[in-house]
C-alpha positions as CSV (number, residue, x, y, z in Angstrom):
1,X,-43.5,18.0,29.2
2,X,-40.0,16.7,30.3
3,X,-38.1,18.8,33.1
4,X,-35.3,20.5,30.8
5,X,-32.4,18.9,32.2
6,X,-33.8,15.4,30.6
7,X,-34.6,17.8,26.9
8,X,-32.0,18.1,24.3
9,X,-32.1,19.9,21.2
10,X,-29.4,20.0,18.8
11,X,-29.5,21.2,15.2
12,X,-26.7,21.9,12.6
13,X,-25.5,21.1,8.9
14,X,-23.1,19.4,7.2
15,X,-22.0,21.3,4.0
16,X,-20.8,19.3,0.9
17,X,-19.5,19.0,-2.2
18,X,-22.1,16.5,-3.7
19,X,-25.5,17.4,-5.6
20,X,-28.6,17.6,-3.3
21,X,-29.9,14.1,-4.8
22,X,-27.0,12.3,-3.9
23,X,-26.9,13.1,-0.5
24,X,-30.6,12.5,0.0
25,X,-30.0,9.2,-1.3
26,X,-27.2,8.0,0.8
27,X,-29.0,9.9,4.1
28,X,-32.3,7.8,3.0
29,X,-30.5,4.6,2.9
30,X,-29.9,4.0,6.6
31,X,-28.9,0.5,6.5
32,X,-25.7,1.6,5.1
33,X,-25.0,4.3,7.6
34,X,-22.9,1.9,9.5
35,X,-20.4,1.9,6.2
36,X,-19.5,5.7,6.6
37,X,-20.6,6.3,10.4
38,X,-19.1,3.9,12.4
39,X,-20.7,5.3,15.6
40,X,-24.2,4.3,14.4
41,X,-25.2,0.4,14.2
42,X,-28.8,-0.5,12.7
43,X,-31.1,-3.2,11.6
44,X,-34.4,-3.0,10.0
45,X,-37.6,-4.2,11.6
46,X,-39.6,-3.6,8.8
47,X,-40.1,-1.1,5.8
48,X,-40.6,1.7,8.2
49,X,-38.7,0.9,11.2
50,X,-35.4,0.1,12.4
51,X,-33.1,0.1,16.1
52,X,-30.0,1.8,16.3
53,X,-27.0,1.8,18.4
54,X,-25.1,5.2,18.9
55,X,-22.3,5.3,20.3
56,X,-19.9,8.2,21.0
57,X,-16.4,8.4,23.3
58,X,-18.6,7.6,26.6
59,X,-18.6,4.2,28.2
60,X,-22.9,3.9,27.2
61,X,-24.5,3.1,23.4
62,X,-27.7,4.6,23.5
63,X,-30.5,2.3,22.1
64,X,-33.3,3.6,20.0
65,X,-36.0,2.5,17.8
66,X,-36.5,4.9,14.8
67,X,-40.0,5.0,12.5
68,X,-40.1,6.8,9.6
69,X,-42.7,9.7,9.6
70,X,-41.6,11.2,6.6
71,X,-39.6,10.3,3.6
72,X,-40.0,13.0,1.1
73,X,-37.2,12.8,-2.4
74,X,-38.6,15.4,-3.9
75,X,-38.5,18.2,-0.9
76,X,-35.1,16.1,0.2
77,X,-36.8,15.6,4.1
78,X,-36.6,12.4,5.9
79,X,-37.7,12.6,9.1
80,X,-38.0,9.8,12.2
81,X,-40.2,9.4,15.6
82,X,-37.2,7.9,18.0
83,X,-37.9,5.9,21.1
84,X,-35.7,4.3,23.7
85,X,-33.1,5.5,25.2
86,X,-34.1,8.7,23.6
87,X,-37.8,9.6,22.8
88,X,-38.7,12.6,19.9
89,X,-37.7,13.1,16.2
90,X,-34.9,13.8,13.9
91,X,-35.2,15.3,11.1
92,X,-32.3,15.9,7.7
93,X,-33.2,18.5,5.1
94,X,-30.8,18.9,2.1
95,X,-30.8,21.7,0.2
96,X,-28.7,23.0,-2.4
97,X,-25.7,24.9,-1.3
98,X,-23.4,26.8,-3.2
99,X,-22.1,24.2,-5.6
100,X,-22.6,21.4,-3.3
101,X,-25.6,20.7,-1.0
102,X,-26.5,21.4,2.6
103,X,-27.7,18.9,5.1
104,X,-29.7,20.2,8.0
105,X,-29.5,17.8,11.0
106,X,-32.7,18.8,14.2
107,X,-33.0,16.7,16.6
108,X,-35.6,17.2,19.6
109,X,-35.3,14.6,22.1
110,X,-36.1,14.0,25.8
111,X,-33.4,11.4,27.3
112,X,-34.9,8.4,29.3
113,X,-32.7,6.1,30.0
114,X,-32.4,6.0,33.6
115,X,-29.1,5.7,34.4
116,X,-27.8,9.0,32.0
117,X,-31.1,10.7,33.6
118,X,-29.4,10.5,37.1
119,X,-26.1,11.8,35.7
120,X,-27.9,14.9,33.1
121,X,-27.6,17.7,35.7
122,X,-24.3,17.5,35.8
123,X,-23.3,15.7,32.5
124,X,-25.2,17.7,30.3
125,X,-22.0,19.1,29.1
126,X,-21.0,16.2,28.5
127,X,-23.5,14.4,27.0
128,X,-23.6,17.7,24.4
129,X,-20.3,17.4,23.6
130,X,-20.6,13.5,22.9
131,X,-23.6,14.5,20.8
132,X,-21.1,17.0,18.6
133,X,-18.5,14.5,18.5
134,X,-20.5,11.5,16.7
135,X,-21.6,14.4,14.6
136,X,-18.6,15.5,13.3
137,X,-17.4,11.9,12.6
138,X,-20.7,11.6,10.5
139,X,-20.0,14.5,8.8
140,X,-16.4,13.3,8.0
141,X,-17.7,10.0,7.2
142,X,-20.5,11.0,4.8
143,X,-17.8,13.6,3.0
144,X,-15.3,10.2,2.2
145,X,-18.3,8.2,1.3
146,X,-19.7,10.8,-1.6
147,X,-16.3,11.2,-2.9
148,X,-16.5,8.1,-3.5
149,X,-19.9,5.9,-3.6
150,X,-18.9,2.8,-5.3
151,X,-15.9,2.0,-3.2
152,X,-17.4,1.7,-0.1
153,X,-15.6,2.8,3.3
């Protein structure tokens, strides 16, 4: 198990005014996550598989590779094995909310890339605040693109 300075959990949700099926569609269709989340670049490697770039307000993109370990419409769960700079899962649930939907974000993760591992006991702080900070521009970002799915961002 990894020392807990190099763990990071992080969970929340993202409330919205959309029907559960519309934001499990546009969550499953990670290619276009770089159309509403700027902070998130991506390319497939195959039908199961992609990289991704994050990047937040600190001078670092974290590198990943993400395969899909579950990709459930029906439940509204997709969830990912992440490797790279980061190694561990994420996981979205959406679930009806109200008269919107509710999208549950987990994320258990060990950080490995070396140079941020030297840093973590003292920038854990910061590197939970980066975390919240891409977060709330996804959630902003996926709020503009349900309003309105056809024109793009």
């Amino acid at each position: 198990m990894a020392p807990q300075r190099h763990r990071y959990r992080f969970h929340g949700h993202w409330d919205l005014d959309a029907a559960p099926d519309a934001v499990y569609a546009t969550l499953e269709a990670v290619e276009d996550y770089p159309a509403w989340w700027p902070q998130i670049s991506c390319a497939r490697l195959d039908r199961h598989s992609g990289t991704l770039g994050v990047r937040s307000f600190l001078p670092h993109e974290l590198r990943l590779t993400a395969r899909e370990r579950r990709r459930d419409p029906r439940a509204r769960v997709l969830e990912a094995a992440l490797d790279g700079d980061l190694t561990g899962r994420v996981r979205w649930s959406v679930l009806p909310h109200g008269t919107g939907s509710r999208a549950r974000f987990e994320q258990d993760v060990e950080l490995r890339d070396p140079g941020m591992r030297r840093w973590a006991p003292l920038a854990r702080p910061v590197f939970r605040a980066a975390h919240s900070w891409v977060m709330r521009r996804g959630r902003r970002g996926l709020r503009r693109r349900l309003e309105r799915p056809a024109a793009g961002i």
